[in-house]
C-alpha positions, 0 to 999 in steps of 0.5 A, a space after each residue: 468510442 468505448 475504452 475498456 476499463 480494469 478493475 484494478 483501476 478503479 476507485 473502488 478498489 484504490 480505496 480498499 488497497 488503501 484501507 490495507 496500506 494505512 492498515 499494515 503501517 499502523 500495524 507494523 508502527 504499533 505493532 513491530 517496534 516502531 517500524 514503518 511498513 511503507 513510509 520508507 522516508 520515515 525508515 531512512 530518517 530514522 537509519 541516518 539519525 541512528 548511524 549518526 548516533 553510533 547505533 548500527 544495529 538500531 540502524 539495520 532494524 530500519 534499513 531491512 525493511 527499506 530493502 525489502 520494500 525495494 525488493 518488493 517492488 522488483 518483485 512486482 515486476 517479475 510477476 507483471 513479465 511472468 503472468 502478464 500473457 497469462 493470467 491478470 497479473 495483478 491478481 497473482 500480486 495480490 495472492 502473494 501479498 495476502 500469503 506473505 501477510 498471513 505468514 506475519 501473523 504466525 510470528 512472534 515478538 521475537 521475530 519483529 525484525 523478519 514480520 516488518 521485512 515481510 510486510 515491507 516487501 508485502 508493501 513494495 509490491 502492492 505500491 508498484 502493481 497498482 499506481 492508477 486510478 481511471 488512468 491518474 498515478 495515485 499511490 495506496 501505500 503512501 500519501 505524499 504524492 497523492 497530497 500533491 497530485 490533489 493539490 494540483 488538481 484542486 489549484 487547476 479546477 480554482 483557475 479554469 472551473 472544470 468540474 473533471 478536475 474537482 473530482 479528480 482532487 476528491 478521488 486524491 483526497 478520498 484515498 488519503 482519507 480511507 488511508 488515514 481511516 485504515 491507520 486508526 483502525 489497524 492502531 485499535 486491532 493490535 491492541 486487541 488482536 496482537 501480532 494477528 491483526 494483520 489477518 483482518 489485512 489478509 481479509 481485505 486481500 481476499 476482497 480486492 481479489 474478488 474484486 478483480 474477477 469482474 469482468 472489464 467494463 465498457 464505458 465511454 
């Protein structure tokens, strides 16, 4: 029996999303002050430390972009109840995500706190719209679960042989590489291209949403 596959599942464009998710932390990181646009742990860790030092307003520099991450991810799921009967409802995520980004590059340093809300938000959908990869929960924003999900995979296949799970723990492992590779590429962009940079981010949207006008593919 045949199944039919979506784009948005597949590997290729995992690995271009994650391209884009390494690229807008080192963004907001290098760029924005310091701020995580997906590593969420890392802005709470540093809202604690803050709050325990007496820096409130230190503090809500980080705290924002958690929250707008969180609304992100609601966000992601009005569209999914909106579009899906519709259209690909990822596809309009994806539309959403690269406006917002290309809003972010029009602002100034000034306007730090507000691009890191932005881009968390930006990131908070991308996260929640597209969490499988040939039907395995894989993340594009973050690496920690798909550091354990590739660990349990490369444990199994070290116990049974099966080749199925070998693949799976490399699909894991590509992913946080293209994420890593995406990081030191957007670190290399700000210093050139500034508060820009997250245009080459945009472009890559464009690509991913090309992407997913393939028509399903059949396979066994």
């Amino acid at each position: 029996m045949k199944r039919a596959k979506q784009a948005s599942e597949s590997f290729e464009l995992g690995i271009i999303l994650a391209l884009v998710g390494g690229f807008m932390d080192a963004y907001s990181y290098m760029g924005r002050g310091g701020v995580f646009a997906n590593a969420q742990t890392g802005n709470i860790l540093l809202v604690g430390i803050h709050v325990s030092e007496g820096n409130v307003n230190s503090a809500l520099v980080f705290l924002f972009p958690v929250l707008c991450f969180s609304i992100g991810i609601m966000l992601s799921d009005f569209v999914h109840e909106r579009f899906a009967s519709a259209i690909h409802w990822r596809q309009v995520t994806v539309l959403v995500e690269a406006f917002i980004l290309l809003g972010v590059g029009l602002l100034s340093a000034e306007y730090n706190l507000l691009a890191n809300c932005l881009t968390s938000l930006a990131c908070g959908m991308q996260v929640e719209s597209f969490r499988k990869i040939h039907g395995q929960g894989v993340a594009t924003t973050m690496c920690i679960g798909n550091l354990r999900s590739g660990m349990d995979s490369l444990v199994a296949f070290g116990h049974t042989r099966d080749k199925s799970l070998l693949y799976k723990a490399l699909h894991y492992f590509g992913v946080i590489l293209v994420f890593a590779l995406g990081a030191g590429v957007g670190t290399q962009c700000v210093a050139v291209l500034g508060a820009k940079t997250i245009w080459l981010s945009c472009a890559l949207l464009a690509v991913s949403l090309c992407f997913m006008f393939i028509k399903e593919e059949l396979e066994d």
